[in-house]
matplotlib code that plots the C-alpha trace (Angstrom):
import matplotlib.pyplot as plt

x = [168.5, 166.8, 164.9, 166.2, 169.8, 172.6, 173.5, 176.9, 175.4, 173.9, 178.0, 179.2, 177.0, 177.7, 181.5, 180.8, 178.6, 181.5, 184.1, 182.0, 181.9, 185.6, 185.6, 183.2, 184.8, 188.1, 187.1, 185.2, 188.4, 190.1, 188.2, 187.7, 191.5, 191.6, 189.0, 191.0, 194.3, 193.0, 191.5, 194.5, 196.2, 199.0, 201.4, 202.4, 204.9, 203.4, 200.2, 202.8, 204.1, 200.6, 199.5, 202.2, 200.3, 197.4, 200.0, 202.1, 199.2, 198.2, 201.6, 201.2, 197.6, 198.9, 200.6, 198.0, 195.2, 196.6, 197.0, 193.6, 192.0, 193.7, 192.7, 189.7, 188.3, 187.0, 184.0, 184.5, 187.4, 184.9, 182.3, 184.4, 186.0, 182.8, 181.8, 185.0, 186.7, 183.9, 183.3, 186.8, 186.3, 184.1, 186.9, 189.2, 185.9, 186.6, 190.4, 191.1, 195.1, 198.0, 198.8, 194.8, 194.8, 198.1, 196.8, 193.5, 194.5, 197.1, 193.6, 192.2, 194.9, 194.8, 191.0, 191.0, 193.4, 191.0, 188.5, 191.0, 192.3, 188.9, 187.0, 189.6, 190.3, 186.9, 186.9, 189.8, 187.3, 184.2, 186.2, 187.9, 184.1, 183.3, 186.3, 186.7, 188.4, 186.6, 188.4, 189.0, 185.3, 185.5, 187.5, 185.6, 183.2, 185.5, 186.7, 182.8, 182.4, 185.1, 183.4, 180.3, 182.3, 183.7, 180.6, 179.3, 182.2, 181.6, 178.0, 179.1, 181.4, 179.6, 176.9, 179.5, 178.2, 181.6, 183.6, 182.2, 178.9, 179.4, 181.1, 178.2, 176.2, 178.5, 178.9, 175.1, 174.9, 177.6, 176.2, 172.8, 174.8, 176.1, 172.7, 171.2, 173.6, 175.0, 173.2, 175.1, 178.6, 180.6, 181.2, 184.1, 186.7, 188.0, 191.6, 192.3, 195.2, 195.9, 196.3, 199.2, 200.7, 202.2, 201.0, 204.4, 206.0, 209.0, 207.7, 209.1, 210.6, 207.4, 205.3, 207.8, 207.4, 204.0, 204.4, 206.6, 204.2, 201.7, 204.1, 204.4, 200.5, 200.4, 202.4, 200.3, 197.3, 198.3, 199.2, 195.6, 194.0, 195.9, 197.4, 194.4, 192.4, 196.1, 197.0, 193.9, 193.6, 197.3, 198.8, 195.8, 194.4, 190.6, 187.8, 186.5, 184.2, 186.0, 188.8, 187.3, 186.7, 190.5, 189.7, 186.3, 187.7, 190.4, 188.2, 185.7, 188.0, 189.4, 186.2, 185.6, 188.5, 187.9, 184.9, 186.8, 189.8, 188.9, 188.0, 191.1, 193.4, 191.0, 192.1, 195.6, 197.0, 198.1, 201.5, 200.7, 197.7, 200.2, 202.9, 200.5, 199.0, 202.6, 202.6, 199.2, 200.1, 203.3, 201.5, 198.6, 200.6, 203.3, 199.8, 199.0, 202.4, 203.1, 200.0, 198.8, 194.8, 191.5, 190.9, 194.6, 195.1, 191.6, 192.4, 196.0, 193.9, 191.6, 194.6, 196.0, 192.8, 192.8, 196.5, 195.9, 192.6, 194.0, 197.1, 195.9, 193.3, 195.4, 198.4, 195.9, 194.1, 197.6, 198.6, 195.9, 196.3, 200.1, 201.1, 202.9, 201.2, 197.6, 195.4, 195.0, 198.6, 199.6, 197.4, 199.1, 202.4, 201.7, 200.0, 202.6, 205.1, 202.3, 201.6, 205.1, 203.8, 200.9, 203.4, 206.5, 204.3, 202.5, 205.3, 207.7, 205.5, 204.9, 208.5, 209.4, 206.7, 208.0, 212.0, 211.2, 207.3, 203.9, 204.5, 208.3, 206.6, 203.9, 207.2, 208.8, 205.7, 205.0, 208.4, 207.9, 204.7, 205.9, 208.5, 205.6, 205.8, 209.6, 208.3, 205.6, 208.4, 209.2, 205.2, 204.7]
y = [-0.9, -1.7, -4.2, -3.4, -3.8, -1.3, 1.4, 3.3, 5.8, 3.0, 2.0, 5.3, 6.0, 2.4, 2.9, 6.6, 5.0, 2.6, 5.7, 7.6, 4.2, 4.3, 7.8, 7.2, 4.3, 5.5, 9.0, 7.1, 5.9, 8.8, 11.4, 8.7, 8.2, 11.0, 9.0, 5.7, 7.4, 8.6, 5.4, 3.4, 6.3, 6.5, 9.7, 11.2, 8.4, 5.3, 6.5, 7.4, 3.7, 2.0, 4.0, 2.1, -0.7, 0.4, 1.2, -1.6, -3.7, -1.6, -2.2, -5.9, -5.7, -3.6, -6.9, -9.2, -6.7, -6.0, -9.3, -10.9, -7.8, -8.8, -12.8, -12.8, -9.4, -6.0, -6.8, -9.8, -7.8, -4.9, -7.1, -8.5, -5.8, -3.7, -6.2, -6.7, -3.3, -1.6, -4.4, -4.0, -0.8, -2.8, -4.6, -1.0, -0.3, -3.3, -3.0, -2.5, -3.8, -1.8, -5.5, -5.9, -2.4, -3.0, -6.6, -4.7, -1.6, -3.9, -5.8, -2.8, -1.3, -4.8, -4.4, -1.2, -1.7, -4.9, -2.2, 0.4, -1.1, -3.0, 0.2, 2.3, -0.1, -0.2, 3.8, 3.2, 1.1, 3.8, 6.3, 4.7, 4.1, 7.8, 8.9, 12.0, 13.3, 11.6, 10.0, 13.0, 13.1, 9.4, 10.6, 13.4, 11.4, 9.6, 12.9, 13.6, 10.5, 11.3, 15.1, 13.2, 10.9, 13.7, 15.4, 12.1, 11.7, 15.0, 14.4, 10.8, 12.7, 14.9, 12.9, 10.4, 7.8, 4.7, 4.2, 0.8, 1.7, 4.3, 1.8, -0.8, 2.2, 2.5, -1.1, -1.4, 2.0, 0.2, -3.2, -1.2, 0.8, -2.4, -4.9, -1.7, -1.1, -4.7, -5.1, -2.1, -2.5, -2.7, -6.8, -7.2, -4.6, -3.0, -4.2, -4.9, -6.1, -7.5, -11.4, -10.9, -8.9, -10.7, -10.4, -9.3, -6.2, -4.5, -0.6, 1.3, 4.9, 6.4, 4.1, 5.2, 9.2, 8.9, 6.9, 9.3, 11.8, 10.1, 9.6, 13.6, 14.1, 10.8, 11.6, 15.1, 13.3, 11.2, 14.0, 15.1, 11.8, 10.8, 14.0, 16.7, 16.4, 15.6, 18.9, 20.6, 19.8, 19.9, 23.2, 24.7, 24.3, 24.1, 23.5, 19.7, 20.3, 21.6, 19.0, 17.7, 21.4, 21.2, 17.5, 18.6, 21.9, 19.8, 17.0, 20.2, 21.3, 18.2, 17.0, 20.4, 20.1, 16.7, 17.7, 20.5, 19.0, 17.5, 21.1, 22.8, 19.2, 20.2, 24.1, 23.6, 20.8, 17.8, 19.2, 22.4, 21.6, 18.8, 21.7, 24.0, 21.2, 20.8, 24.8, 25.0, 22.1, 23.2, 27.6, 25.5, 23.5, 26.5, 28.7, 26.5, 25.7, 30.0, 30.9, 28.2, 29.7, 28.1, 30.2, 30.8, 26.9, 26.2, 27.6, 26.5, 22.7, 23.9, 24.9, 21.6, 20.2, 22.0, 20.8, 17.4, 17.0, 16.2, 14.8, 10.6, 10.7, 12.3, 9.9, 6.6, 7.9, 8.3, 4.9, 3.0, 3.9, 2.0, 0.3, -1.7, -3.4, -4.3, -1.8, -3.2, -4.0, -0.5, 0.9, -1.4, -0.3, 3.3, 2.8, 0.4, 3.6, 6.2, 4.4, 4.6, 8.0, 6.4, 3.9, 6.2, 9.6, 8.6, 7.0, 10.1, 12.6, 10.8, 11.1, 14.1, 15.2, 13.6, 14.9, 18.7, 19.4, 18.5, 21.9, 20.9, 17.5, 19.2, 21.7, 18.6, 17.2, 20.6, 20.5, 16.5, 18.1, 20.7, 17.8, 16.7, 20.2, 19.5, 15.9, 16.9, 18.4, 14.9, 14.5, 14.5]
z = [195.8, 192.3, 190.6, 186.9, 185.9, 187.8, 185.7, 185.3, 187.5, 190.2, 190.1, 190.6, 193.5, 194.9, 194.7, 196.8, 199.3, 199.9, 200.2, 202.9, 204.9, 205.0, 206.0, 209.0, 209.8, 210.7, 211.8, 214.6, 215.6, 214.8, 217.3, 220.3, 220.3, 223.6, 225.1, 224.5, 225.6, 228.8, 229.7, 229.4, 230.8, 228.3, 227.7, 224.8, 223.5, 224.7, 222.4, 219.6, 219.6, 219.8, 216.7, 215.3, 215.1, 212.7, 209.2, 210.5, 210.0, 206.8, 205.0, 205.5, 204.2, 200.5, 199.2, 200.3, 198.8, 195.9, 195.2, 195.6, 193.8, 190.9, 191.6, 192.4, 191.5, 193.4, 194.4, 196.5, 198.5, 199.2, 200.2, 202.8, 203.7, 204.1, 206.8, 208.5, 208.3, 210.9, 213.0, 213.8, 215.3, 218.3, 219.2, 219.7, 222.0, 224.3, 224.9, 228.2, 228.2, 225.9, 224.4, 223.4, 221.7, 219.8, 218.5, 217.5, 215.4, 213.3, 212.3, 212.1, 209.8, 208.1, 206.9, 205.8, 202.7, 201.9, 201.4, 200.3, 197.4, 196.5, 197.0, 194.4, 192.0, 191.3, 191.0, 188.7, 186.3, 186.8, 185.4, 182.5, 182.0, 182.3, 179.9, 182.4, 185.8, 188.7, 190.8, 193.2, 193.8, 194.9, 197.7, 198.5, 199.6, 201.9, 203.0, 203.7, 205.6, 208.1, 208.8, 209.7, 211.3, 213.1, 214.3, 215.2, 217.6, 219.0, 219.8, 221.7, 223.7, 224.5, 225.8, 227.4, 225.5, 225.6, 222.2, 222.5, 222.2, 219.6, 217.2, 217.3, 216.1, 213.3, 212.5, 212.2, 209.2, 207.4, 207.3, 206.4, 203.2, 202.4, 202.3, 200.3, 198.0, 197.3, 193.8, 192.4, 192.9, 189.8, 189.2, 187.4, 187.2, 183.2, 182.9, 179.5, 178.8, 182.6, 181.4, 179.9, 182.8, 186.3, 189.0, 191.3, 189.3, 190.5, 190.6, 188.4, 188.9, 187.9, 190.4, 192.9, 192.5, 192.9, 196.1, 197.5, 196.3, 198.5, 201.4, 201.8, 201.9, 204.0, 207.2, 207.1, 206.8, 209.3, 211.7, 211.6, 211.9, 215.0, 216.8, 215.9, 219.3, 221.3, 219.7, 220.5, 224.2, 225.0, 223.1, 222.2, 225.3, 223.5, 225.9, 226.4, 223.8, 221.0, 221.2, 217.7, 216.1, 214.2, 212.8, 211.8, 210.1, 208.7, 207.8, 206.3, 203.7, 202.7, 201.6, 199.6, 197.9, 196.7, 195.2, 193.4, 192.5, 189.2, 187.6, 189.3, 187.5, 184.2, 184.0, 185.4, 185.5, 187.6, 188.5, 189.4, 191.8, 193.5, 193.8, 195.1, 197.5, 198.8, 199.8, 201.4, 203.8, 205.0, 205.4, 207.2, 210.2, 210.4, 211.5, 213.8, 215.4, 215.4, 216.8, 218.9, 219.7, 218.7, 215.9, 214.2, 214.8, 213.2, 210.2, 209.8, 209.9, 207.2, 205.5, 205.9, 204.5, 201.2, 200.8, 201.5, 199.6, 195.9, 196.0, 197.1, 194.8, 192.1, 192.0, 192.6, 189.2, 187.8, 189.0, 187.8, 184.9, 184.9, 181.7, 183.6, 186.2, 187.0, 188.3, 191.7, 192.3, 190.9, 193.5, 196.2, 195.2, 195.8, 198.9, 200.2, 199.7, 200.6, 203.7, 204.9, 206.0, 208.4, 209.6, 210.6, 211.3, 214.5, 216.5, 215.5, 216.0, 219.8, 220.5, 219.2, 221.6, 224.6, 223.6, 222.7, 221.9, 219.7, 218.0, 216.9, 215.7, 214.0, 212.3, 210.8, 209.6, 207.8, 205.8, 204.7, 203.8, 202.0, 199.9, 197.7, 195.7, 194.8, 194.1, 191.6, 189.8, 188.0, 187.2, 182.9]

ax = plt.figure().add_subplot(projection="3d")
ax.plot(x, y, z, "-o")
ax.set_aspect("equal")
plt.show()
């Protein structure tokens, strides 16, 4: 990228490259999981326990993660994962058997916390570098990635291009962000203090709050990721091509409330904007459950965008900042919790489905949704 040495600035732009690869990555699995579902011809449940797979292999990656961030240091772990993560996603484009896409997104869900927790912890040590609010922004740019991601997906369907296809595209940008932008990525992450401190901590009851913080915004998140187009083409009955339009409005405002958050945590503070979150995601899904049509349903997802859009990067910043354990396995521990929501959501959601309906799913989801604003309550 340059020829002089990186600056705090080259870092910070290094670290948001990397979080718009994430977001592009998944959200190209995200909007092609219709395509996938209808060409293994799976109903409503079946898909819900496949999904399974991806946090399944997620919570196994945390530990592993967390652990060799704080061995052998950030940017190795993004590195890899960087190259991994996406190729990944050609693999999802070959399956043609249940057991072969179930083997897939648990390696799949595997990589991405190799890149997750790589990928924050080195946000973690930008911002102590900064001495402000940033973090949110970080994610922003993930959030970014996955709208792009999104329309993306919409043009590939569109043109009936095969997910297989569209992911090698994908794999080749990410390899291209990563050959450009090697040179700046922070190289050894600001821990001071971490010698002294193990390795394997028991979380403590702050660590756990803010996990269960993230579990709420999780299994919302999670809703949107994997049940947006379902939702879409089966209740509200969208058109082919408009399948994606509630993950892209979702997507939209999540990304715009990234970018805001840090001024909204400046005037008013980190538990009020986590309470509020909590409200705005519950309002959002109950639109779009109560008036099922393209354009109340849209805007019940953007909704759902704005809730969603502070509350991860708010309690990582939070827990990186742990006096108790090292930033990487801080970060671990709240995603091991956070996750919980990515790994029970889809498969629930699924058979709710199949028992009553996707809009009594999506009503349940709402009020778990809704728990992160009597949760912020214990936030100092």
């Amino acid at each position: 990228m340059l020829n002089s040495l990186p600056t705090l600035r080259h870092y910070r732009i290094a670290a948001s490259v990397f979080f718009f690869v994430q977001g592009i990555t998944f959200a190209s699995w995200a909007n092609r999981i219709p395509t996938i579902k209808a060409m293994l011809d799976l109903n409503d449940a079946s898909l819900g326990a496949l999904l399974f797979s991806l946090p399944a292999g997620q919570i196994l990656g945390l530990p592993i993660a967390g652990y060799l961030v704080s061995r052998l240091g950030s940017k190795k772990i993004l590195v890899t994962g960087a190259v991994l993560y996406p190729a990944t996603l050609m693999l999802l484009g070959l399956v043609n058997e249940v057991w072969q896409l179930a083997l897939a997104l648990a390696l799949f869900g595997f990589l991405v916390n190799l890149m997750n927790i790589s990928v924050n912890t080195q946000a973690v040590s930008i911002e102590k570098m900064y001495k402000r609010s940033i973090m949110a922004s970080f994610h922003g740019l993930w959030s970014l990635g996955g709208l792009v991601g999104g329309l993306v997906s919409t043009a590939m369907i569109s043109r009936n291009i095969s997910p297989f296809v569209h992911f090698v595209i994908i794999w080749a940008f990410t390899l291209a962000c990563l050959l450009f932008f090697y040179k700046c990525i922070l190289p050894h992450d600001d821990n001071p203090g971490s010698q002294q401190q193990p390795i394997f901590v028991k979380p403590d009851k702050y660590i756990l709050t803010l996990g269960l913080i993230a579990l709420a915004s999780m299994v919302s998140e999670g809703a949107m990721f994997d049940w947006s187009g379902v939702y879409f083409e089966k209740v509200v009955n969208a058109p082919r091509g408009l399948i994606t339009l509630g993950y892209i409005a979702f997507m939209c405002t999540m990304a715009i409330g990234r970018f805001t958050a840090d001024w909204f945590v400046t005037k008013f503070g980190v538990k009020t904007v986590l309470q509020v979150s909590g409200g705005i995601i519950a309002t959002g899904l109950f639109l779009a459950i109560l008036f099922p049509y393209i354009i109340p349903a849209t805007l019940g997802f953007l909704m759902v965008g704005i809730g969603v859009s502070s509350i991860v990067p708010l309690v990582y910043g939070l827990a990186g900042k742990s006096k108790t354990m090292r930033p990487g396995v801080a970060l671990a521990a709240v995603s091991s919790i956070g996750f919980l929501g990515f790994l029970l959501g889809p498969p629930f959601i699924g058979f709710i489905a199949e028992i009553a309906s996707l809009r009594w799913s999506f009503a349940i989801i709402a009020l778990l949704g809704l728990s992160a604003t009597f949760l912020a309550k214990a936030i100092k």
